[in-house]
N, C-alpha and C positions, 0 to 999 in steps of 0.2 A: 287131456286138458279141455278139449271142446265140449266132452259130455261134463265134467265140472261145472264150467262157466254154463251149462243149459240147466243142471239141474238149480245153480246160483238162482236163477230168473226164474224159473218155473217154483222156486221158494218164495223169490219175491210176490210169485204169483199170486199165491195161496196166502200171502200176509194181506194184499190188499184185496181177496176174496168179498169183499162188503161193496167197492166200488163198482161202476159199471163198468161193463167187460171191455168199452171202447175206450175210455179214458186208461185203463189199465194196459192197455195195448199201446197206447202211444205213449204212455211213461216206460214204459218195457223197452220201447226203440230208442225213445229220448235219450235212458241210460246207459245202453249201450254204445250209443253214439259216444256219449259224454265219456264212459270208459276207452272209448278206439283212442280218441285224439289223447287220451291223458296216457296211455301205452304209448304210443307215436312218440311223442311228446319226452317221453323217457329212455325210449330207445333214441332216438335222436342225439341226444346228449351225453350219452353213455358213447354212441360212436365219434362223437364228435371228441370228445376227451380219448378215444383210441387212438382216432388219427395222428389228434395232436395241432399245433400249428404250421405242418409242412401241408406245402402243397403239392397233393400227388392226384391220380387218377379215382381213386375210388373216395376222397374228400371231394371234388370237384362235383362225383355225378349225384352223392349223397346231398351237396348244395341245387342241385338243379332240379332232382326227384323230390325233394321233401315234399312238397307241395302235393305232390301226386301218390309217394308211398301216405298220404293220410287219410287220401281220399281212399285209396286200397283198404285202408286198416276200418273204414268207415264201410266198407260195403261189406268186406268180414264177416264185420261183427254183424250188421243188421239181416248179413244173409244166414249167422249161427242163431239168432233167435228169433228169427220171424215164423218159423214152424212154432213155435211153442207160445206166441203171442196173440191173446182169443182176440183176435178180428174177422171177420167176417172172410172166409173162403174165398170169393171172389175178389178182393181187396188184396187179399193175399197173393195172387194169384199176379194181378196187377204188378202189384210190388216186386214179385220175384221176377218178371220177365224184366222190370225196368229193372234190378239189379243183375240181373243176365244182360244185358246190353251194355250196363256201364262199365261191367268187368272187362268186356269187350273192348270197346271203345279204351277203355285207362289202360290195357294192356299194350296194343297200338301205338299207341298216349307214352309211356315207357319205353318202347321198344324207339319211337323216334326221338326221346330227348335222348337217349343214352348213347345212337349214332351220331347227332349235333355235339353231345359234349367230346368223345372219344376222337372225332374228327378235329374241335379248336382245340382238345388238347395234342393234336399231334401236329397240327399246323404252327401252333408256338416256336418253336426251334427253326420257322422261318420267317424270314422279312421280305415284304415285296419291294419295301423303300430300300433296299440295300443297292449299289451300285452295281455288283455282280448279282444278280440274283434270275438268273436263269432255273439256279437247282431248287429253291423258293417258289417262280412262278408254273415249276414244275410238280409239284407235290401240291399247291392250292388248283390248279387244277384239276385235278384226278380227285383229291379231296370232293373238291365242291361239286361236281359232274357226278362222282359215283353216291355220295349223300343226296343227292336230289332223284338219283335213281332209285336208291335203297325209300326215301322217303315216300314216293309214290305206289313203290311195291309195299311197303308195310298199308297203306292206306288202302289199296286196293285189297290185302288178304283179311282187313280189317271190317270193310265197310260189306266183305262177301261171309265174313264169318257172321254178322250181326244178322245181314240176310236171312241164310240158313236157320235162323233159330225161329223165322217164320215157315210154320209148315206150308201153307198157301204158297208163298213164295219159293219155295223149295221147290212144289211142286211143279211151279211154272216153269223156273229155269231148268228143270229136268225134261220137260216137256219140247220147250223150247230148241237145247242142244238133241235130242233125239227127232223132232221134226228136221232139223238143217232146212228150212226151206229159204221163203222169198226175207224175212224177216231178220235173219241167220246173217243173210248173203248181205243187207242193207248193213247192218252193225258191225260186219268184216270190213266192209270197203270204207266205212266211216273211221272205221280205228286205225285203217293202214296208215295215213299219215302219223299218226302220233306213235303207233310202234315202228314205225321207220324209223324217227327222231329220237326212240327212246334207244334203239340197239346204237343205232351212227353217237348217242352220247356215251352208250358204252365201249364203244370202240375208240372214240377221242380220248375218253380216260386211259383205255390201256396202252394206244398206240401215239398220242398226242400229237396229232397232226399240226396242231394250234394249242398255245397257253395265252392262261391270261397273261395281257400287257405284250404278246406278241406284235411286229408289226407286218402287215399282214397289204399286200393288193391283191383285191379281187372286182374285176369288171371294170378295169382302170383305176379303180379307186383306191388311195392310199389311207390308213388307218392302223389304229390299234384294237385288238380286242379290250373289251372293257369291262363286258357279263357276258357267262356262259350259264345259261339256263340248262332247262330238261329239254325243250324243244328249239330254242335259238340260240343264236349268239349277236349280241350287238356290237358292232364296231362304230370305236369314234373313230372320223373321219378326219383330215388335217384341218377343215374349214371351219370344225366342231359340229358338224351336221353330226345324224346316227345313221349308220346301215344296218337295218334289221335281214340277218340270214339263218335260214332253219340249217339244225346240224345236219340236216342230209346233206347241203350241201359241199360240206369239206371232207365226204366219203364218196360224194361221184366226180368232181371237177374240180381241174387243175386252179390253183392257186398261187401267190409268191408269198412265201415267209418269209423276210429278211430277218428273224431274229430266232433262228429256230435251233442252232447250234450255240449260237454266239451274239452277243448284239454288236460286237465288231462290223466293222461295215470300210469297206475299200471304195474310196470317192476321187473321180476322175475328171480330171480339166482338160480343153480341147481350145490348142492355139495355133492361130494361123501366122505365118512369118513367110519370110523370102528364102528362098535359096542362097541371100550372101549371111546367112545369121549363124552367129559360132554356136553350134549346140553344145559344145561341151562346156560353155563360158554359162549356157542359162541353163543347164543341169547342176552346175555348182549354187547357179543362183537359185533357182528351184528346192535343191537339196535346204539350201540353208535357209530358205522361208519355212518349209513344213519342219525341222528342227525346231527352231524360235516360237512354235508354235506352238502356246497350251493345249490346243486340240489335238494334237499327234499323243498317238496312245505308242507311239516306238518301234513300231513293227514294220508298217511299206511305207517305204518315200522313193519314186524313181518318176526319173522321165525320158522317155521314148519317142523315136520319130512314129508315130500312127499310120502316114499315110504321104505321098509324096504324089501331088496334084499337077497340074500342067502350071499352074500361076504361082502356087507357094505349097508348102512343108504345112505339114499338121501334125503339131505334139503335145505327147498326152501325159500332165501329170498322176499321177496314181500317188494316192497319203492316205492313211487308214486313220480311223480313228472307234472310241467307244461305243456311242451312239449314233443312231443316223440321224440325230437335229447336233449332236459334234459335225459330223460328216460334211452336212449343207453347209455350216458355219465355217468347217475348214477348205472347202471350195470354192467358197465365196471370200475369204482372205487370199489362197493360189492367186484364183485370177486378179484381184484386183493390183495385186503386187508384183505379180511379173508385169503386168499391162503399165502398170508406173516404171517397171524397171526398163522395158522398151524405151518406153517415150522419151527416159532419160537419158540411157548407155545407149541404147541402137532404135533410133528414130527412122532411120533410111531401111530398117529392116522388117519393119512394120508391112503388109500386106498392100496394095494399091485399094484403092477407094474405088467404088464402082461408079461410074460415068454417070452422073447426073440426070435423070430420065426428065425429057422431054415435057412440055406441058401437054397437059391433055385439051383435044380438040373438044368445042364448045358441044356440048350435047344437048339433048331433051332429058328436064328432070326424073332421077328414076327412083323407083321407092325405094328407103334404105332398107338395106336387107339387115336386121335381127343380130345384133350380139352373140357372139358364142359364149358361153352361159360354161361350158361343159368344164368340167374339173377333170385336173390331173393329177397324178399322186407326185409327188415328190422325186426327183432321180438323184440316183448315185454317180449319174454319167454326164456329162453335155458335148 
Protein backbone atom coordinates (compact mmCIF):
# COMPACT_ATOMS: atom_id res chain seq x y z
CA UNK A 1 0.00 0.00 0.00
CA UNK A 2 2.79 2.41 0.94
CA UNK A 3 4.72 1.90 -2.30
CA UNK A 4 1.23 2.68 -4.28
CA UNK A 5 0.52 5.77 -2.50
CA UNK A 6 4.63 6.80 -3.34
CA UNK A 7 4.51 5.74 -6.86
CA UNK A 8 0.74 7.98 -6.84
CA UNK A 9 2.94 11.15 -6.05
CA UNK A 10 6.11 10.46 -7.79
CA UNK A 11 3.16 10.45 -10.88
CA UNK A 12 2.08 13.40 -9.70
CA UNK A 13 5.48 14.34 -10.03
CA UNK A 14 6.32 13.92 -13.32
CA UNK A 15 2.73 15.68 -14.42
CA UNK A 16 3.92 18.84 -13.03
CA UNK A 17 7.61 18.30 -14.35
CA UNK A 18 7.32 22.09 -16.15
CA UNK A 19 7.17 23.66 -12.58
CA UNK A 20 9.86 24.46 -10.32
CA UNK A 21 11.04 21.66 -8.33
CA UNK A 22 10.32 23.72 -4.88
CA UNK A 23 6.83 24.71 -5.46
CA UNK A 24 6.39 21.06 -6.64
CA UNK A 25 7.63 20.01 -3.39
CA UNK A 26 5.46 21.73 -1.35
CA UNK A 27 2.20 20.92 -3.23
CA UNK A 28 3.48 17.14 -2.97
CA UNK A 29 3.30 17.79 1.01
CA UNK A 30 0.26 20.01 0.79
CA UNK A 31 -1.43 16.97 -0.66
CA UNK A 32 -0.69 14.54 1.22
CA UNK A 33 -1.50 16.46 4.17
CA UNK A 34 -4.88 17.19 2.72
CA UNK A 35 -5.10 13.22 1.97
CA UNK A 36 -4.13 12.25 5.90
CA UNK A 37 -6.93 14.41 7.46
CA UNK A 38 -9.53 13.23 4.69
CA UNK A 39 -8.43 9.28 5.63
CA UNK A 40 -8.86 10.31 9.43
CA UNK A 41 -11.71 11.90 8.85
CA UNK A 42 -13.33 8.64 7.35
CA UNK A 43 -11.94 6.32 9.49
CA UNK A 44 -13.32 8.16 12.33
CA UNK A 45 -16.89 7.91 11.28
CA UNK A 46 -16.83 4.54 10.23
CA UNK A 47 -15.64 3.76 13.94
CA UNK A 48 -18.00 5.93 15.28
CA UNK A 49 -21.02 4.22 13.46
CA UNK A 50 -19.14 0.68 14.90
CA UNK A 51 -19.52 1.77 18.27
CA UNK A 52 -22.55 2.96 17.99
CA UNK A 53 -24.25 5.26 20.68
CA UNK A 54 -23.23 3.30 23.94
CA UNK A 55 -20.91 4.33 25.88
CA UNK A 56 -18.03 2.11 26.40
CA UNK A 57 -14.20 2.12 26.81
CA UNK A 58 -12.75 2.20 23.47
CA UNK A 59 -15.73 5.04 22.30
CA UNK A 60 -14.46 7.30 25.14
CA UNK A 61 -10.55 6.93 24.29
CA UNK A 62 -11.51 7.25 20.23
CA UNK A 63 -13.39 10.83 21.59
CA UNK A 64 -10.07 11.93 23.49
CA UNK A 65 -7.25 10.63 20.69
CA UNK A 66 -9.02 12.11 17.67
CA UNK A 67 -7.27 15.11 17.92
CA UNK A 68 -4.05 13.41 18.15
CA UNK A 69 -4.66 9.99 15.88
CA UNK A 70 -4.81 12.99 12.97
CA UNK A 71 -1.94 14.52 13.82
CA UNK A 72 -0.35 10.78 13.52
CA UNK A 73 -1.95 10.21 10.26
CA UNK A 74 -0.41 13.70 9.32
CA UNK A 75 3.14 12.89 10.14
CA UNK A 76 2.44 9.46 8.10
CA UNK A 77 1.74 10.49 5.37
CA UNK A 78 4.36 13.46 5.13
CA UNK A 79 7.04 10.98 6.46
CA UNK A 80 5.80 8.43 3.15
CA UNK A 81 6.53 11.17 0.70
CA UNK A 82 8.97 13.30 1.73
CA UNK A 83 11.87 10.86 0.30
CA UNK A 84 10.31 11.30 -3.10
CA UNK A 85 9.61 15.12 -2.85
CA UNK A 86 12.47 17.26 -4.98
CA UNK A 87 13.50 19.65 -2.16
CA UNK A 88 16.60 20.40 -1.39
CA UNK A 89 18.51 17.50 0.77
CA UNK A 90 19.25 19.58 3.61
CA UNK A 91 15.67 20.86 4.01
CA UNK A 92 14.84 17.28 3.80
CA UNK A 93 16.86 16.35 6.19
CA UNK A 94 15.40 19.21 8.59
CA UNK A 95 12.02 17.96 8.01
CA UNK A 96 12.62 14.30 8.74
CA UNK A 97 14.40 15.05 12.22
CA UNK A 98 11.41 17.50 13.02
CA UNK A 99 9.12 14.62 12.01
CA UNK A 100 11.24 12.15 14.08
CA UNK A 101 10.63 14.24 17.15
CA UNK A 102 7.00 14.68 16.73
CA UNK A 103 6.43 11.11 16.36
CA UNK A 104 8.05 10.95 19.55
CA UNK A 105 6.58 13.50 21.41
CA UNK A 106 2.59 12.37 19.86
CA UNK A 107 3.50 8.88 21.02
CA UNK A 108 4.10 10.11 24.82
CA UNK A 109 1.14 12.40 23.68
CA UNK A 110 -1.01 9.05 23.48
CA UNK A 111 0.32 6.93 25.65
CA UNK A 112 -0.88 9.74 28.48
CA UNK A 113 -4.28 10.51 27.37
CA UNK A 114 -5.18 6.82 26.99
CA UNK A 115 -4.02 6.48 30.97
CA UNK A 116 -6.26 9.78 31.84
CA UNK A 117 -9.19 8.39 30.05
CA UNK A 118 -8.81 4.39 31.18
CA UNK A 119 -8.36 5.79 34.69
CA UNK A 120 -11.98 8.45 34.70
CA UNK A 121 -13.43 5.74 33.05
CA UNK A 122 -12.79 3.37 35.86
CA UNK A 123 -13.27 6.07 38.58
CA UNK A 124 -17.10 6.40 37.29
CA UNK A 125 -18.66 3.63 39.27
CA UNK A 126 -17.57 5.71 42.25
CA UNK A 127 -18.73 8.83 44.14
CA UNK A 128 -16.85 10.78 46.59
CA UNK A 129 -20.15 12.65 47.62
CA UNK A 130 -21.78 9.46 48.66
CA UNK A 131 -22.26 9.11 52.40
CA UNK A 132 -20.48 5.70 52.68
CA UNK A 133 -17.82 6.11 50.61
CA UNK A 134 -14.79 4.89 52.02
CA UNK A 135 -14.48 2.24 49.06
CA UNK A 136 -14.74 5.45 46.52
CA UNK A 137 -12.22 7.42 48.33
CA UNK A 138 -10.24 4.34 48.02
CA UNK A 139 -9.82 3.50 44.47
CA UNK A 140 -9.64 7.76 43.65
CA UNK A 141 -6.75 7.58 45.40
CA UNK A 142 -4.63 4.81 43.94
CA UNK A 143 -6.15 6.10 40.75
CA UNK A 144 -4.97 9.40 40.99
CA UNK A 145 -1.48 8.77 42.80
CA UNK A 146 -0.44 5.89 40.38
CA UNK A 147 -1.70 8.11 37.07
CA UNK A 148 0.49 11.01 38.24
CA UNK A 149 3.31 8.33 38.61
CA UNK A 150 2.55 6.61 35.27
CA UNK A 151 2.30 10.40 33.78
CA UNK A 152 5.79 11.43 34.79
CA UNK A 153 7.40 8.02 33.80
CA UNK A 154 5.94 8.28 30.19
CA UNK A 155 7.23 11.96 30.10
CA UNK A 156 10.54 11.09 31.26
CA UNK A 157 10.94 7.83 28.77
CA UNK A 158 9.61 10.49 26.26
CA UNK A 159 11.69 13.60 26.62
CA UNK A 160 14.92 10.70 26.90
CA UNK A 161 13.98 9.04 23.77
CA UNK A 162 13.70 12.53 21.68
CA UNK A 163 17.26 13.00 23.30
CA UNK A 164 18.80 10.13 21.84
CA UNK A 165 17.98 10.80 18.43
CA UNK A 166 20.68 13.56 18.92
CA UNK A 167 23.88 12.09 18.29
CA UNK A 168 25.96 14.76 20.38
CA UNK A 169 23.67 14.31 23.07
CA UNK A 170 23.78 10.70 23.08
CA UNK A 171 27.23 11.12 23.26
CA UNK A 172 27.41 13.16 26.18
CA UNK A 173 25.08 11.25 28.48
CA UNK A 174 27.18 8.17 27.58
CA UNK A 175 30.07 10.05 28.70
CA UNK A 176 28.57 11.36 31.51
CA UNK A 177 27.21 7.92 33.15
CA UNK A 178 30.57 6.24 32.44
CA UNK A 179 32.66 9.23 34.18
CA UNK A 180 30.35 8.87 37.49
CA UNK A 181 32.20 11.62 38.89
CA UNK A 182 31.71 15.14 40.88
CA UNK A 183 28.69 16.00 38.22
CA UNK A 184 27.06 12.28 38.47
CA UNK A 185 27.16 12.75 42.42
CA UNK A 186 25.55 16.63 42.20
CA UNK A 187 22.34 15.23 40.02
CA UNK A 188 21.88 12.08 42.41
CA UNK A 189 21.62 14.13 45.46
CA UNK A 190 19.44 16.77 43.61
CA UNK A 191 17.05 13.99 42.54
CA UNK A 192 16.88 12.17 45.90
CA UNK A 193 14.17 14.15 47.19
CA UNK A 194 11.97 13.81 44.30
CA UNK A 195 12.56 10.00 43.83
CA UNK A 196 11.83 9.68 47.65
CA UNK A 197 8.43 11.20 47.01
CA UNK A 198 7.89 9.43 43.84
CA UNK A 199 8.37 5.70 45.43
CA UNK A 200 6.45 6.96 49.28
CA UNK A 201 3.54 7.98 46.31
CA UNK A 202 3.91 4.53 45.14
CA UNK A 203 3.65 2.87 48.13
CA UNK A 204 0.55 5.20 49.39
CA UNK A 205 -1.16 3.92 46.21
CA UNK A 206 -0.54 0.38 47.09
CA UNK A 207 -0.66 0.44 50.83
CA UNK A 208 -2.98 3.58 51.40
CA UNK A 209 -1.76 4.76 54.53
CA UNK A 210 -4.13 8.01 53.65
CA UNK A 211 -7.02 8.62 51.11
CA UNK A 212 -8.47 11.49 49.79
CA UNK A 213 -11.11 13.19 52.25
CA UNK A 214 -9.37 11.22 55.04
CA UNK A 215 -9.21 12.79 58.37
CA UNK A 216 -6.14 12.90 59.23
CA UNK A 217 -3.78 14.79 62.62
CA UNK A 218 -0.48 15.24 62.17
CA UNK A 219 1.78 17.90 64.36
CA UNK A 220 -1.35 18.65 66.33
CA UNK A 221 -3.12 19.64 63.63
CA UNK A 222 -6.52 18.49 62.55
CA UNK A 223 -7.61 18.29 58.84
CA UNK A 224 -8.64 16.46 55.91
CA UNK A 225 -6.74 15.36 52.94
CA UNK A 226 -7.88 17.46 50.04
CA UNK A 227 -4.95 16.85 46.98
CA UNK A 228 -2.53 14.13 46.71
CA UNK A 229 0.03 15.02 44.21
CA UNK A 230 3.36 13.19 42.82
CA UNK A 231 5.43 14.88 45.51
CA UNK A 232 2.73 16.36 48.42
CA UNK A 233 -0.25 16.11 49.93
CA UNK A 234 -2.20 19.13 51.11
CA UNK A 235 -4.47 19.09 53.99
CA UNK A 236 -7.24 21.38 54.67
CA UNK A 237 -7.08 22.19 58.10
CA UNK A 238 -10.30 22.79 60.39
CA UNK A 239 -9.57 26.69 60.52
CA UNK A 240 -9.43 26.32 56.51
CA UNK A 241 -5.73 27.24 56.53
CA UNK A 242 -3.46 24.42 54.11
CA UNK A 243 -0.78 22.14 55.37
CA UNK A 244 1.48 21.46 52.78
CA UNK A 245 3.21 17.72 53.46
CA UNK A 246 5.67 16.00 50.96
CA UNK A 247 4.65 12.22 50.76
CA UNK A 248 7.68 11.04 52.60
CA UNK A 249 6.24 12.08 55.19
CA UNK A 250 3.45 9.41 55.78
CA UNK A 251 6.14 6.67 54.95
CA UNK A 252 8.58 7.71 57.96
CA UNK A 253 6.22 9.20 60.82
CA UNK A 254 3.50 8.27 62.90
CA UNK A 255 0.32 9.97 62.23
CA UNK A 256 -3.68 9.82 63.37
CA UNK A 257 -6.24 8.77 60.72
CA UNK A 258 -9.52 8.83 62.23
CA UNK A 259 -11.18 7.66 59.05
CA UNK A 260 -9.11 4.94 57.80
CA UNK A 261 -11.33 1.87 58.37
CA UNK A 262 -14.49 3.75 58.88
CA UNK A 263 -15.55 7.27 59.28
CA UNK A 264 -17.61 6.11 62.37
CA UNK A 265 -16.15 7.88 65.26
CA UNK A 266 -17.01 7.11 69.11
CA UNK A 267 -17.32 10.58 71.07
CA UNK A 268 -16.91 10.99 74.71
CA UNK A 269 -18.41 13.41 77.49
CA UNK A 270 -16.54 13.80 80.93
CA UNK A 271 -19.00 14.78 84.03
CA UNK A 272 -18.24 15.67 87.26
CA UNK A 273 -20.91 15.00 90.12
CA UNK A 274 -21.12 14.13 93.99
CA UNK A 275 -20.95 10.91 95.39
CA UNK A 276 -24.88 11.30 96.46
CA UNK A 277 -25.96 11.17 92.41
CA UNK A 278 -28.03 8.09 91.33
CA UNK A 279 -26.04 6.85 88.34
CA UNK A 280 -28.35 4.48 87.26
CA UNK A 281 -31.21 7.15 87.18
CA UNK A 282 -28.59 9.42 84.59
CA UNK A 283 -27.57 6.23 82.60
CA UNK A 284 -31.29 6.03 81.79
CA UNK A 285 -31.17 9.71 81.16
CA UNK A 286 -28.00 9.69 79.19
CA UNK A 287 -29.23 6.57 77.24
CA UNK A 288 -32.35 8.28 76.29
CA UNK A 289 -30.68 11.57 75.05
CA UNK A 290 -28.27 9.89 72.55
CA UNK A 291 -31.40 7.64 71.40
CA UNK A 292 -33.61 10.93 70.46
CA UNK A 293 -30.69 11.94 68.76
CA UNK A 294 -30.37 12.20 64.97
CA UNK A 295 -26.83 12.08 65.29
CA UNK A 296 -26.56 8.59 66.84
CA UNK A 297 -25.70 6.39 63.91
CA UNK A 298 -27.23 3.08 66.53
CA UNK A 299 -24.31 1.44 67.63
CA UNK A 300 -22.56 2.73 71.23
CA UNK A 301 -24.47 4.78 73.78
CA UNK A 302 -23.25 3.88 77.42
CA UNK A 303 -22.18 5.62 80.36
CA UNK A 304 -19.63 4.62 82.85
CA UNK A 305 -18.09 5.93 86.23
CA UNK A 306 -14.42 7.07 84.72
CA UNK A 307 -12.86 7.76 87.68
CA UNK A 308 -13.70 8.24 91.41
CA UNK A 309 -11.79 11.40 92.79
CA UNK A 310 -11.50 12.58 96.51
CA UNK A 311 -14.34 15.51 95.83
CA UNK A 312 -16.63 13.84 93.15
CA UNK A 313 -17.27 10.92 90.49
CA UNK A 314 -16.26 11.40 86.92
CA UNK A 315 -18.59 9.89 84.19
CA UNK A 316 -18.09 9.31 80.84
CA UNK A 317 -20.66 9.23 78.20
CA UNK A 318 -19.52 7.27 75.03
CA UNK A 319 -22.19 7.74 71.59
CA UNK A 320 -20.95 6.91 68.31
CA UNK A 321 -21.90 8.51 65.42
CA UNK A 322 -21.09 8.72 61.29
CA UNK A 323 -18.89 11.44 60.93
CA UNK A 324 -16.52 13.25 63.22
CA UNK A 325 -18.35 17.01 62.71
CA UNK A 326 -21.77 14.21 63.64
CA UNK A 327 -19.49 13.47 66.53
CA UNK A 328 -18.58 17.24 67.90
CA UNK A 329 -22.20 17.92 67.25
CA UNK A 330 -23.42 14.96 69.27
CA UNK A 331 -21.21 15.85 72.28
CA UNK A 332 -22.02 19.10 72.29
CA UNK A 333 -25.91 18.07 72.66
CA UNK A 334 -24.73 15.01 75.72
CA UNK A 335 -23.35 17.60 77.64
CA UNK A 336 -25.63 20.36 77.33
CA UNK A 337 -28.54 18.03 78.23
CA UNK A 338 -27.58 16.23 81.09
CA UNK A 339 -25.97 19.67 82.62
CA UNK A 340 -29.95 20.84 82.11
CA UNK A 341 -31.05 17.62 83.39
CA UNK A 342 -28.83 18.26 86.86
CA UNK A 343 -29.79 21.55 87.42
CA UNK A 344 -33.28 20.36 87.13
CA UNK A 345 -33.67 16.76 88.79
CA UNK A 346 -30.47 16.88 91.07
CA UNK A 347 -29.09 20.39 91.80
CA UNK A 348 -27.53 19.39 95.26
CA UNK A 349 -25.60 16.80 93.18
CA UNK A 350 -23.69 19.06 91.06
CA UNK A 351 -19.98 19.35 92.11
CA UNK A 352 -19.03 22.17 94.67
CA UNK A 353 -17.78 25.53 93.25
CA UNK A 354 -14.27 26.26 93.89
CA UNK A 355 -13.57 29.04 96.52
CA UNK A 356 -13.45 32.30 95.16
CA UNK A 357 -9.83 33.33 94.68
CA UNK A 358 -8.68 36.15 96.40
CA UNK A 359 -7.78 39.58 94.93
CA UNK A 360 -4.66 40.04 93.61
CA UNK A 361 -2.28 42.31 95.58
CA UNK A 362 -1.48 45.80 93.78
CA UNK A 363 1.61 45.20 91.58
CA UNK A 364 4.03 47.08 89.23
CA UNK A 365 2.65 46.94 85.61
CA UNK A 366 3.94 44.07 83.56
CA UNK A 367 3.92 43.62 79.77
CA UNK A 368 1.15 41.53 78.53
CA UNK A 369 2.43 38.41 77.55
CA UNK A 370 1.10 37.33 73.68
CA UNK A 371 -1.90 35.42 72.97
CA UNK A 372 -1.65 31.70 72.29
CA UNK A 373 -2.27 31.66 68.70
CA UNK A 374 -1.58 27.82 68.51
CA UNK A 375 -4.46 25.52 67.01
CA UNK A 376 -5.79 22.32 68.13
CA UNK A 377 -7.38 19.65 66.13
CA UNK A 378 -10.65 18.83 67.20
CA UNK A 379 -11.25 15.87 69.87
CA UNK A 380 -13.45 12.99 70.23
CA UNK A 381 -12.91 13.10 74.04
CA UNK A 382 -13.11 15.93 76.95
Amino acid sequence: MLASVRDAFMALGDALAFAPSGIIGVLILALAAVAAIAVHEILIRLLRRLFGDQESYLRSLLRAISGLTRLAFLIIALDIVLPIAPIDPAAIAILARILSLATIALLGWIAITATHVTGDLYLRRFRLDATDNLLARKHVTQVRILRRVVDTLIVVLTVSAALMTFESVRQYGVSLFASAGVAGLVVGLAARPMLSNLIAGIQIATTQPIRLDDEVVIENQWGRIEEITSTYVVIKLWDLRRLIVPLSYFMEKAFENWTRESTNLIGAVSIHVSYLTPIERLRQKALEIVRASPLWDGDVAKLLVNEAKETALELRVLASARTSGATADLRNEIREKMIAFLQQEYPTCLPPLAPAAPPPAAQSPQPSKPPDVSSAPPSTSS
